[in-house]
N, C-alpha and C positions, 0 to 999 in steps of 0.2 A: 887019884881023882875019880868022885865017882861021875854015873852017867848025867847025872844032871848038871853038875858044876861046869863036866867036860861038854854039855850041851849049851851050856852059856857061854863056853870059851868061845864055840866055836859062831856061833850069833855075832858074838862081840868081833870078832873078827871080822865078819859079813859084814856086818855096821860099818865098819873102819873104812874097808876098801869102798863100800856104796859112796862111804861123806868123800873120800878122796877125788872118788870120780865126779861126783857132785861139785866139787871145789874146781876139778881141775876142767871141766865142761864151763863152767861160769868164768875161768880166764878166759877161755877160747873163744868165747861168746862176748867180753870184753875187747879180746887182741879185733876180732870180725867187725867189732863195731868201730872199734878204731881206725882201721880202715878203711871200711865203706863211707867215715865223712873227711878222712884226708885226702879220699880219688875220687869226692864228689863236689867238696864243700865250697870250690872257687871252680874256673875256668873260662879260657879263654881264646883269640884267634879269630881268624878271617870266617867267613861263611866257607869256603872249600875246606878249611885244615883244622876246622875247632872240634869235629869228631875224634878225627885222627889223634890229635893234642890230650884229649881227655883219655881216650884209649889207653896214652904211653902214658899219662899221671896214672892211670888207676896200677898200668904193669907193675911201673915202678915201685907205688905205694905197698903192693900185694906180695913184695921182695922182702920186704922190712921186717927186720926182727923189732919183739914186741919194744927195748930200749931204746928204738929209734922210732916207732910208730908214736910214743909218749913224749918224745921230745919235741917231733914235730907238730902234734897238737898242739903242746904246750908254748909252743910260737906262732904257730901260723893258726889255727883258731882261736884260741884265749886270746884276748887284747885288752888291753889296758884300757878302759874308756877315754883314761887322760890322753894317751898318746896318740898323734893323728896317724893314719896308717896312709898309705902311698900306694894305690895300684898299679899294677906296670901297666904302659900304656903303648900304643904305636902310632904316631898320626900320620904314617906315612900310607896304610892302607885303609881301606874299611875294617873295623875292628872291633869287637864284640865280647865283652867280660860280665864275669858276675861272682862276687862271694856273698860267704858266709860265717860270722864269726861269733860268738859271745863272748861278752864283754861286760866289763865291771869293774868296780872300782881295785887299785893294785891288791887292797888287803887281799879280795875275792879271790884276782886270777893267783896273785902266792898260795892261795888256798888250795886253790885244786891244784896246782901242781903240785904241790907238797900232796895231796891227795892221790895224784895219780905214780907218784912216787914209790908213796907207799904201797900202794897194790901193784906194783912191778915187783916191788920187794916179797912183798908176800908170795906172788907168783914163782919167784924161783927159790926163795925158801920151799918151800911144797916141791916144784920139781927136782931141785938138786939136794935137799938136807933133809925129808921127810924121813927118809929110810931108821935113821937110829931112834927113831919116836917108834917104829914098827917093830914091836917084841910080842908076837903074839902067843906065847906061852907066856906072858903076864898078863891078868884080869885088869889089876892095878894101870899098868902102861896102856894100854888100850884103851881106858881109860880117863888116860890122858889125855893119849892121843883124838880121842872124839871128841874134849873140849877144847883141844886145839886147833882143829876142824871146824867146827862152830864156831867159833870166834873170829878165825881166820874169815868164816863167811861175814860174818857180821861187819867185819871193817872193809871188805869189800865190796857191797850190797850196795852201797851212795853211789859210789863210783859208776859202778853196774846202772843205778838208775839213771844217773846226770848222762850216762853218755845216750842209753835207747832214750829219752825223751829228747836230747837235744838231733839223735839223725832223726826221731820223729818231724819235732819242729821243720827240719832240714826240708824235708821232705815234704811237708806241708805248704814250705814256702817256692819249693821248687815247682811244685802245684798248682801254686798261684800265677807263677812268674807263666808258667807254659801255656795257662787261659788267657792272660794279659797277652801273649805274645800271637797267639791265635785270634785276637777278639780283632774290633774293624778300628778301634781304636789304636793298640799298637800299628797298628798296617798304615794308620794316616798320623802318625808321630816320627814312625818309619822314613817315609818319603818327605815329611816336613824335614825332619834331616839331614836327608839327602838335600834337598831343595836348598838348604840354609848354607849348607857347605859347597853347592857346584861352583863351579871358578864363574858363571854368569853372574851370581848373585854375590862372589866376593867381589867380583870386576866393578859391580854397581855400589856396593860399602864403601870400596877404596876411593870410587871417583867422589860420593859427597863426600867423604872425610877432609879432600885435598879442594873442594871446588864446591863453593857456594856461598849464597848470598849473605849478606850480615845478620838476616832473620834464620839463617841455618837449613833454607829450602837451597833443594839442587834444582836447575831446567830438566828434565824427563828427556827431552830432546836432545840436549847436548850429551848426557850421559850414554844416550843410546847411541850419538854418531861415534864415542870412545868405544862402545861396545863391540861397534861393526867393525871399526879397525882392530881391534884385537883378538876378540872373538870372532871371524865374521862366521863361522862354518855354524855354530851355535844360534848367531842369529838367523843363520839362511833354513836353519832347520830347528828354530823355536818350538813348533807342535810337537814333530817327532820325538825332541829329547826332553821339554818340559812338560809339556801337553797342555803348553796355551800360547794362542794365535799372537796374543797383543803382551810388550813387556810390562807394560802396566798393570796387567792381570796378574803376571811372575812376580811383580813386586810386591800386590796385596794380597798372595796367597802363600808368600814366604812368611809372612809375620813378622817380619824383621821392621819392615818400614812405617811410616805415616805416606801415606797420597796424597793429593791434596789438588783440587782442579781450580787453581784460579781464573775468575772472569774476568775478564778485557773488556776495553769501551765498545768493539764493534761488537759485542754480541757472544765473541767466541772465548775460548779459555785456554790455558796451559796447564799441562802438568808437573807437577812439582813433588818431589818424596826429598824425605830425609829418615834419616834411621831413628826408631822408637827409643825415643826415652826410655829408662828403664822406672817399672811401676816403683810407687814410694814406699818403703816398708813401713809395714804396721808396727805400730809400738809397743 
């Protein structure tokens, strides 16, 4: 062999190992990405433990070998657009979730799965069966082996993009979600919530549901002496835990109800609420 042939061998060999490590840096960068949106993409929990909660999904997730980091995608992100998904939920505390999924019609998500399939397979093809493709005292197999390389890249490159655009998007949205949640708008949706759920304002739902006149108005009065019997510590300390003086005000500032100040012959009026209608949908 002389020195030039033996100077191509030895290139061709350099080439080899470069594409392998090229190939084999793009799974790793794959498996990374897989992970950063399965110990990001949902979470959930109380305001004390929803830190905590996301901490031990990310541990967890960061354990996983790449055949289980693909499956789990392949179920807990992909979603079927047809199928309705179910969040786990707690109504027993205050509670606080949020995902992130893509979604498409079934042809799609079988697609990427079968997609992400196959570059697992590819993946340990390359690290477990590479070696008998590596004869590098053949020009010929080296050869080869570079358009096996190549190729190999090329059927893994979608894959590669679907996943950095979609923890993009992720991230984009989590972006969004963190201003909305900072702005003065989340803050007074916040406590509309709160407000809609205290036991003062179920106390007041339950009594006109059970108690009121044939036109569907409740007395203000009467709900309020049921109030005091049940509630009284609530109502003796109205300002303090709702932060208004008069229940009337608690009730048109829940949004839950209609008010309504009826007039009387002497001059004076009642008040009267019953629960909002719900608006009529547009067609």
């Amino acid at each position: 062999m002389d020195d030039q042939t033996q100077s191509h061998l030895e290139s061709t060999k350099a080439e080899v190992l470069r594409r392998v490590g090229r190939n084999l840096l793009l799974f790793q960068q794959i498996e990374a990405l897989l992970k950063f949106l399965l110990a990001n993409h949902a979470g959930d929990g109380t305001l004390e433990n929803f830190q905590s909660r996301h901490k031990k999904r990310a541990e967890l997730v960061n354990k996983q070998m790449l055949g289980n980091l693909v499956d789990k995608y392949g179920t807990d992100v992909l979603q079927d657009a047809g199928v309705e998904t179910l969040d786990e939920e707690n109504p027993d505390v205050p509670w606080m979730s949020f995902s992130f999924r893509v979604s498409g019609n079934a042809e799609f998500v079988e697609s990427m799965r079968s997609d992400l399939k196959l570059m697992t397979d590819e993946r340990n093809e390359l690290v477990h069966h590479f070696l008998p493709r590596w004869q590098p005292e053949s020009a010929d197999k080296l050869g080869e082996a570079l358009l096996y390389l190549d190729a190999q890249r090329e059927k893994v490159l979608p894959m590669h993009k679907h996943l950095r655009d979609t923890a993009n998007r992720m991230q984009s949205t989590r972006q969004l979600l963190h201003n909305f949640i900072s702005s003065e708008e989340y803050q007074r949706q916040d406590e509309l919530m709160w407000l809609q759920a205290s036991p003062l304002v179920e106390l007041f739902r339950e009594v006109t549901s059970r108690i009121h006149r044939t036109d569907g108005w409740t007395y203000l009065s009467h709900a309020g002496k049921l109030a005091n019997q049940n509630l009284p510590d609530d109502i003796r300390n109205l300002k303090e835990r709702y932060g208004f003086n008069t229940l009337k005000k608690l009730l048109i500032a829940c949004e839950i109800f209609d008010v309504y100040d009826e007039p009387l012959t002497n001059g004076a009026f009642r008040t009267l609420y019953r629960v909002r209608p719900p608006e009529p949908q547009q067609p």
